[in-house]
C-alpha positions as a Markdown table, in Angstrom:
| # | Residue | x | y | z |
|---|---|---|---|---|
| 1 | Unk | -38.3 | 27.3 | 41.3 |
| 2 | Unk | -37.5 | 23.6 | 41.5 |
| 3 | Unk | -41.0 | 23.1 | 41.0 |
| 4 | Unk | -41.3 | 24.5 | 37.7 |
| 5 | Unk | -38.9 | 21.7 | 36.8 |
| 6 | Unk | -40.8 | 18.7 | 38.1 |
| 7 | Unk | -43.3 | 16.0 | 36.5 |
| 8 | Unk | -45.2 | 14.0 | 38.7 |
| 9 | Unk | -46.7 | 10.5 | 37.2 |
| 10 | Unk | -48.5 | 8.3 | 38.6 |
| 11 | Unk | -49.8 | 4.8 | 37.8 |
| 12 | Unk | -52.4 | 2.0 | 38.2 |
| 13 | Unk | -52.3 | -1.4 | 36.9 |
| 14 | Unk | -55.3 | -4.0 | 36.2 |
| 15 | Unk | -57.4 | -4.8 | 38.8 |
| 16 | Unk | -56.9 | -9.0 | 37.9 |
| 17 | Unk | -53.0 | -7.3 | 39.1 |
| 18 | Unk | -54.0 | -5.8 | 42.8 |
| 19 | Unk | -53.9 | -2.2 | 41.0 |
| 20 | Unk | -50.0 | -3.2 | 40.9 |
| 21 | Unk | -48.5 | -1.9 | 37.7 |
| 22 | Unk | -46.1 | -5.2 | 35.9 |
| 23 | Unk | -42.4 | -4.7 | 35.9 |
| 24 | Unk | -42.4 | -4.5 | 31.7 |
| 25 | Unk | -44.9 | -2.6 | 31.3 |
| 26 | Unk | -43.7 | 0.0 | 34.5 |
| 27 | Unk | -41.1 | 0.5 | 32.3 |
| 28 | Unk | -41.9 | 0.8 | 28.8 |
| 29 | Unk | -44.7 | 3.4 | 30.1 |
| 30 | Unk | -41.5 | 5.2 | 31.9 |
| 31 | Unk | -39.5 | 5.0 | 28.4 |
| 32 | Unk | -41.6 | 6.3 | 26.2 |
| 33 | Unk | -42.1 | 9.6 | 29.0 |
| 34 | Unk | -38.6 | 9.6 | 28.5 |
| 35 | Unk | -38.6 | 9.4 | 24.8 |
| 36 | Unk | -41.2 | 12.3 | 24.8 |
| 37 | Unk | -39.3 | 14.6 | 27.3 |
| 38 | Unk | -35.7 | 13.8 | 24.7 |
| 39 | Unk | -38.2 | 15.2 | 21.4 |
| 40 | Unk | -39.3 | 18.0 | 23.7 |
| 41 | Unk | -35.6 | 19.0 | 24.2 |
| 42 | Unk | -35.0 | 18.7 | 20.6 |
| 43 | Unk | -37.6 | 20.8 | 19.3 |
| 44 | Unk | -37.2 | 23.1 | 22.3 |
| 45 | Unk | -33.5 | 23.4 | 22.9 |
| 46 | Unk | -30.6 | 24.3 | 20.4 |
| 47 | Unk | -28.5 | 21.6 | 22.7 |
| 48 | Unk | -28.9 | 18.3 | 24.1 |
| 49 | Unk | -28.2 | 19.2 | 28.0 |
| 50 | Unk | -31.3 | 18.0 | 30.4 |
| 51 | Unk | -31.3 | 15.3 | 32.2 |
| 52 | Unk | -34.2 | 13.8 | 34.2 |
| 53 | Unk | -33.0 | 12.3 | 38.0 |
| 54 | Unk | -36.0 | 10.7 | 40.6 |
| 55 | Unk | -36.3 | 12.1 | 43.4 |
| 56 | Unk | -39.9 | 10.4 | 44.6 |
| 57 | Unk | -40.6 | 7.2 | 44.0 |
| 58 | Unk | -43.7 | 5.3 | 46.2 |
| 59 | Unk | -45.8 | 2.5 | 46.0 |
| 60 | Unk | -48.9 | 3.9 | 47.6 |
| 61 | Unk | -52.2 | 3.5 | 45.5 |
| 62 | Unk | -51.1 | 4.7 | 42.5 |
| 63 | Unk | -47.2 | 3.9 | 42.3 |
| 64 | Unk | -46.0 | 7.3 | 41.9 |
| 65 | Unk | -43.0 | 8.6 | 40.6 |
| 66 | Unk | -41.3 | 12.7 | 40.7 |
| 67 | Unk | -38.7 | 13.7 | 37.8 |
| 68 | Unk | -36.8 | 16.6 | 38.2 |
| 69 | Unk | -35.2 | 18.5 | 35.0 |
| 70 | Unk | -31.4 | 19.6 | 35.7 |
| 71 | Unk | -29.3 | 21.3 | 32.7 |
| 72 | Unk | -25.5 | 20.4 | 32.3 |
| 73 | Unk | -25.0 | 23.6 | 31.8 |
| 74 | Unk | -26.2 | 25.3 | 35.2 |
| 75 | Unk | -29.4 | 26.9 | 33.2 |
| 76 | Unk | -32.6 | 26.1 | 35.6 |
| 77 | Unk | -34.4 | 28.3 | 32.8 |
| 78 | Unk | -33.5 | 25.4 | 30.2 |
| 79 | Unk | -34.6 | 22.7 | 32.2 |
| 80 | Unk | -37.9 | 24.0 | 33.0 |
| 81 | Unk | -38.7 | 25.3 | 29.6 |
| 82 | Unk | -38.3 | 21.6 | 28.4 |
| 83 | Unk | -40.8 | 20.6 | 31.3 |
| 84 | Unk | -43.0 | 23.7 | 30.1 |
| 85 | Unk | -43.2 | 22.2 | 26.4 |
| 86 | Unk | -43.6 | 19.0 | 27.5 |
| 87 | Unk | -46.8 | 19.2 | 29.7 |
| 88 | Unk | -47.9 | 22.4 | 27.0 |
| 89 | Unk | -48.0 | 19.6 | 24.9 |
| 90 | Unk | -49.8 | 17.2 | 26.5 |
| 91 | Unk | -52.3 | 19.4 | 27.2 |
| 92 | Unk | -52.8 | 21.0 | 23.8 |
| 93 | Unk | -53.0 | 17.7 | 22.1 |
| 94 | Unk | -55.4 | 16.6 | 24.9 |
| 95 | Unk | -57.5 | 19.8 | 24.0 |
| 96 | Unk | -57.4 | 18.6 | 20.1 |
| 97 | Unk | -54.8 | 21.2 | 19.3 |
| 98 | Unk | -51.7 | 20.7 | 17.3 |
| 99 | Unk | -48.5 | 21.6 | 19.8 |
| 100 | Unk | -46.1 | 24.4 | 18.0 |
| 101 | Unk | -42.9 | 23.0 | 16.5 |
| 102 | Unk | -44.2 | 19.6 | 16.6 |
| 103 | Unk | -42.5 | 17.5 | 13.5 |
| 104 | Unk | -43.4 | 13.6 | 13.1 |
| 105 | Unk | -40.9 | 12.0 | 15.6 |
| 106 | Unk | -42.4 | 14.1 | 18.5 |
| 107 | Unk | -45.6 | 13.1 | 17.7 |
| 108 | Unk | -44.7 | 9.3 | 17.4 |
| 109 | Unk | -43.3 | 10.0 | 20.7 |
| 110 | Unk | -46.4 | 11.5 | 22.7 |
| 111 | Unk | -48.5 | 9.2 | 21.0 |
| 112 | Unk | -46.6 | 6.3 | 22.7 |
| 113 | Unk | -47.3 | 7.6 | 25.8 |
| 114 | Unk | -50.7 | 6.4 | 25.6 |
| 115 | Unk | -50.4 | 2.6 | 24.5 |
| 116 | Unk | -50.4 | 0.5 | 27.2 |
| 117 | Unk | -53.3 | 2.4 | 28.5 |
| 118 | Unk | -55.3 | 1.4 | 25.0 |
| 119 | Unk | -54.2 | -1.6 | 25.1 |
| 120 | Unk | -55.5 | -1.9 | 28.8 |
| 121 | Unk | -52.2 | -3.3 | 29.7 |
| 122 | Unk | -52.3 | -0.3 | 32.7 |
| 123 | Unk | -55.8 | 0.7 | 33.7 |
| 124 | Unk | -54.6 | 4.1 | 34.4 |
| 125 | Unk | -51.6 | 7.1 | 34.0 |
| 126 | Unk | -51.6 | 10.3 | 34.9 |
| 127 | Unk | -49.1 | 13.0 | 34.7 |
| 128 | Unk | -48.7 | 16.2 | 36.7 |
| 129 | Unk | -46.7 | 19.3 | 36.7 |
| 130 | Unk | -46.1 | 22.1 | 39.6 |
| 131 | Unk | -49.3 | 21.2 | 41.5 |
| 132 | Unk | -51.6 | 21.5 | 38.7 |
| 133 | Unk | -54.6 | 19.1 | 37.9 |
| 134 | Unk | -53.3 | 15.9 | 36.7 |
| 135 | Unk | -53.7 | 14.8 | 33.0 |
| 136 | Unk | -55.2 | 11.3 | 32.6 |
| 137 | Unk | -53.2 | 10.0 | 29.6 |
| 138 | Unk | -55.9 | 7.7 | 28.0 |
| 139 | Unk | -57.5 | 11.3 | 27.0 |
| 140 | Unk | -54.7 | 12.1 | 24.4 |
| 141 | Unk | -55.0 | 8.5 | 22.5 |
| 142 | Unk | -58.7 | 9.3 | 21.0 |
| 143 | Unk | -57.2 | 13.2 | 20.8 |
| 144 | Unk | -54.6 | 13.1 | 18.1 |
| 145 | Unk | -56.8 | 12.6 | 15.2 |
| 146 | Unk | -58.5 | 15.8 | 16.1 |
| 147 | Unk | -55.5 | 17.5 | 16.9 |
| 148 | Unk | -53.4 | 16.5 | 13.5 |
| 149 | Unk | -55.8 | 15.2 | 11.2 |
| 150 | Unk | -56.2 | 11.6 | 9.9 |
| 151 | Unk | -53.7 | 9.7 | 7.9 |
| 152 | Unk | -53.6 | 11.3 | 4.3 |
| 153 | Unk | -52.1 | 9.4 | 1.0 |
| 154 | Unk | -50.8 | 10.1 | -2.5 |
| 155 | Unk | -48.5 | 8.3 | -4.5 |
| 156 | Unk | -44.7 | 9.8 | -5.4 |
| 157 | Unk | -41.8 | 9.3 | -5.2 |
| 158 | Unk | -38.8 | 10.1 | -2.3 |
| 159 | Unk | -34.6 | 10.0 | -3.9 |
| 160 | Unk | -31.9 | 10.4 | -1.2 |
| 161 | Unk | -29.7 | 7.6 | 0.7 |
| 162 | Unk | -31.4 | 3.7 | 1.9 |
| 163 | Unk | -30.1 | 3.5 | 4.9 |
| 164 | Unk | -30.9 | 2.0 | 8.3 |
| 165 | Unk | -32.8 | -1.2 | 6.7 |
| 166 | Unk | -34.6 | -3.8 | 9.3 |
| 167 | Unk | -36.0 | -7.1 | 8.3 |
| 168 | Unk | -36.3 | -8.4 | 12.0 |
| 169 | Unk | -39.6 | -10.2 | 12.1 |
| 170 | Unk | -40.7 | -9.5 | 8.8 |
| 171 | Unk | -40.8 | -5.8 | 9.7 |
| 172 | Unk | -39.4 | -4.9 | 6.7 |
| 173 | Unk | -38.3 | -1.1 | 7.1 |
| 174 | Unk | -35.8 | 1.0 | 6.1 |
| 175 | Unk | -35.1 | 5.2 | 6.2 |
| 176 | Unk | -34.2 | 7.3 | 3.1 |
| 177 | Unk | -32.2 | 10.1 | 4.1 |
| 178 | Unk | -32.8 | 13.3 | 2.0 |
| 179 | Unk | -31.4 | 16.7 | 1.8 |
| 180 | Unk | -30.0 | 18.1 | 4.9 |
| 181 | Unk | -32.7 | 20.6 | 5.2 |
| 182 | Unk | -35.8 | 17.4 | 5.1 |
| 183 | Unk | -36.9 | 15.2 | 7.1 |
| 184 | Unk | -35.7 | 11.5 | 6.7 |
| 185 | Unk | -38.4 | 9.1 | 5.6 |
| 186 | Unk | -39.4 | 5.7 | 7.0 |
| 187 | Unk | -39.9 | 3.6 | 4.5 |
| 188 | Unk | -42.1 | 0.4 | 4.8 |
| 189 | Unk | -41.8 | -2.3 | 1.6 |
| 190 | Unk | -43.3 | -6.0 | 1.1 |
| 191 | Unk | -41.2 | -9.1 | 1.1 |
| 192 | Unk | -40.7 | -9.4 | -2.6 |
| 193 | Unk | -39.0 | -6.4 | -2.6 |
| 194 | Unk | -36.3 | -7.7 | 0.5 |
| 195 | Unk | -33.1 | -8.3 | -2.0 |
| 196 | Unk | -33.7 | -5.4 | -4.0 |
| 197 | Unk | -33.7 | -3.3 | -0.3 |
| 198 | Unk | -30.7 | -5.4 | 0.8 |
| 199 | Unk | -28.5 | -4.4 | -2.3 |
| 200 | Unk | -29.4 | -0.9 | -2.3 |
| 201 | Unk | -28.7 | -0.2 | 1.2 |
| 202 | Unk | -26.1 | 2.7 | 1.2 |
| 203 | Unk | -26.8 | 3.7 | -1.9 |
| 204 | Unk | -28.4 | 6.8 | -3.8 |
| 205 | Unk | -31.9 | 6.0 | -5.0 |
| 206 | Unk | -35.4 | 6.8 | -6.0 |
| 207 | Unk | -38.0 | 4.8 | -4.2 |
| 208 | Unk | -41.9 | 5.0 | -5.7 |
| 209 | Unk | -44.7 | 4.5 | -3.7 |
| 210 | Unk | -48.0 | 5.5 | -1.9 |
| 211 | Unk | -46.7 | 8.3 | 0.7 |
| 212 | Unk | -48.9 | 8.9 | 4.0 |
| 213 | Unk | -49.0 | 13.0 | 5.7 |
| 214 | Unk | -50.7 | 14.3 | 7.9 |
| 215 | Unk | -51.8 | 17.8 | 6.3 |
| 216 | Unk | -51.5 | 19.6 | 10.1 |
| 217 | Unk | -48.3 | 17.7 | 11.2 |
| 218 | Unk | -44.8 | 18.9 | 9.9 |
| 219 | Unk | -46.1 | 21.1 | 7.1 |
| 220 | Unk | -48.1 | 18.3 | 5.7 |
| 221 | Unk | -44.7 | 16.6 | 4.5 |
| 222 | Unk | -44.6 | 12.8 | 4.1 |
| 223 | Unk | -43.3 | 10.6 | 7.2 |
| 224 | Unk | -43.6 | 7.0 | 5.7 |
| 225 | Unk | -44.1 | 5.5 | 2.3 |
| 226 | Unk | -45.5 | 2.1 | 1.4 |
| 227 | Unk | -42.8 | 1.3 | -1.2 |
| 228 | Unk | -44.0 | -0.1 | -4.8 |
| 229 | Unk | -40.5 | -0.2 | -6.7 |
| 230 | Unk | -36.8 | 0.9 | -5.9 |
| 231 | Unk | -34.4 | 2.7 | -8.5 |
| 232 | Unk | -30.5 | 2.6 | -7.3 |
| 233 | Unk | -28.7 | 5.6 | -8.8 |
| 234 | Unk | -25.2 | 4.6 | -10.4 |
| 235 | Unk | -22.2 | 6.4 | -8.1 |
| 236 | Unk | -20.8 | 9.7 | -8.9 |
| 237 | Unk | -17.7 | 8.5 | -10.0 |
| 238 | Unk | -19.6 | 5.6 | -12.6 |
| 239 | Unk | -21.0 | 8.8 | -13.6 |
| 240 | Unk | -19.5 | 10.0 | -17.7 |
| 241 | Unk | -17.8 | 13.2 | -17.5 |
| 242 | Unk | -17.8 | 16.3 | -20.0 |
| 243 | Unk | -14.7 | 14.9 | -21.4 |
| 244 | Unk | -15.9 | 11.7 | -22.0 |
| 245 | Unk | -18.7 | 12.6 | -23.8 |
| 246 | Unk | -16.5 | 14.9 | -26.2 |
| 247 | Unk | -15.8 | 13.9 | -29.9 |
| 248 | Unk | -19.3 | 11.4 | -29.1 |
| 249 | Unk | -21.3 | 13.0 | -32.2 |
| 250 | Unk | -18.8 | 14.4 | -34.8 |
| 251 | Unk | -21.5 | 14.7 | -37.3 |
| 252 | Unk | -24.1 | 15.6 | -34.7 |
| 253 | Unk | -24.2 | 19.5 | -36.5 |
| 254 | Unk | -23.7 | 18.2 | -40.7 |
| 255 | Unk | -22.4 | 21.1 | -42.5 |
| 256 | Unk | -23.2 | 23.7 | -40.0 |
| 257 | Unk | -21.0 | 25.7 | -37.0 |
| 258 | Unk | -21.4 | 24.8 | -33.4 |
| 259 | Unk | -22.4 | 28.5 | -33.0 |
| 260 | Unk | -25.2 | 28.6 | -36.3 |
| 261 | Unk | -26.5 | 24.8 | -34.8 |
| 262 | Unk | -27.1 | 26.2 | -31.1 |
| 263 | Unk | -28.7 | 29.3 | -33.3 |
| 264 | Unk | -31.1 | 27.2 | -34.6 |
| 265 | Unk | -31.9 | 25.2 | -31.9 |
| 266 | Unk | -32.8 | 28.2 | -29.7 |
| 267 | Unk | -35.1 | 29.7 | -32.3 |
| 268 | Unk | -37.0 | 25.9 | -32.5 |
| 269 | Unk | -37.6 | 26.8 | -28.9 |
């Protein structure tokens, strides 16, 4: 059914407004539904096919807009199993429960859903799905505490590639990209430390820090560090070889054998 594909939201703006939502914030609260409904697909979806069209759109009291889900790939089923996660989702974390398969980029995502309602920039957003009650969105801002847990912290340390660096208003920021099988890690360092980031960007390195989990999100792995110190890593090919090393210690055994050294050595141990 198309239904089963459709999201309904609807929005008010302040009353010093008329109830009329403003243009930027009409559409930042539309992006980050989209940015939600694109993390929905990823965690829901082995492929990147949905895309969202409008087919509603009115200004009555609230402006109200209708998504419908449509797969590239002719699958209806796809479509509205993205929908399905999506308002699951919403309504789990509204019910202080942590969604399945949520990882830390979906919930940045859902969590910006929310914002410009705290920030009482719209007085109101609701979403809806298939005719069922609609979800006010200011009751998943005071939610995800409950649902994840609070900010946890513990100082390590994080090695992979410094990539992605931004110093754009003092923001400071840049992602370590780790083994293929772990999350990458946003990285968040103070202004001393800007020409050290700078020069290892690219580069293989160790940075130490306070890390910050959430012990119910992602399998309680880190998703930012407050970065202390950096370490670059020399290049592989800066790197000595076997054969370089040989002939380094001649006299490394005195009188003895290779074999009756390692002997020794192993019954040390």
């Amino acid at each position: 059914m198309a239904n089963d594909r459709r999201i309904t939201i609807r929005m008010r703006g302040r009353i010093e407004d008329g109830g009329d939502v403003r243009f930027e914030d009409f559409i930042r609260q539309l992006d980050s539904v989209r940015t939600a409904l694109s993390e929905t697909e990823r965690i829901t979806t082995a492929t990147k096919s949905v895309a969202f069209r409008v087919i509603g759109l009115s200004h009555n009291s609230p402006a109200t807009i209708v998504l419908e889900a449509v797969d590239g790939s002719g699958n209806a089923g796809v479509a509205a199993d993205v929908v399905g996660m999506f308002m699951q989702s919403i309504d789990a974390v509204r019910k202080g429960t942590a969604p399945d398969r949520f990882d830390y980029p979906a919930f940045r995502a859902f969590k910006e859903i929310s914002k410009l309602v705290d920030t009482h920039k719209i007085e109101h957003v609701g979403i809806s799905h298939n005719g069922d009650t609609e979800i006010p969105v200011s009751a998943l801002a005071k939610s995800f505490d409950l649902a994840f847990g609070s900010d946890e912290r513990e100082t390590g340390s994080v090695s992979g590639m410094l990539e992605q660096i931004n110093l754009h208003a003092n923001q400071n920021v840049f992602t370590i990209y780790r083994a293929s099988n772990m999350p990458k890690l946003r990285c968040v360092f103070a202004k001393d430390l800007r020409q050290e980031a700078i020069g290892a960007v690219g580069k293989h390195v160790t940075v130490f820090g306070q890390l910050k989990y959430k012990a119910r999100l992602d399998g309680g792995r880190p998703f930012e560090m407050k970065v202390t110190s950096i370490e670059v890593h020399p290049p592989d090919d800066e790197l000595p070889t076997l054969m370089s090393l040989f002939g380094i210690a001649p006299d490394l055994t005195g009188n003895q054998s290779s074999e009756d050294y390692v002997r020794r050595l192993r019954d040390e141990w």
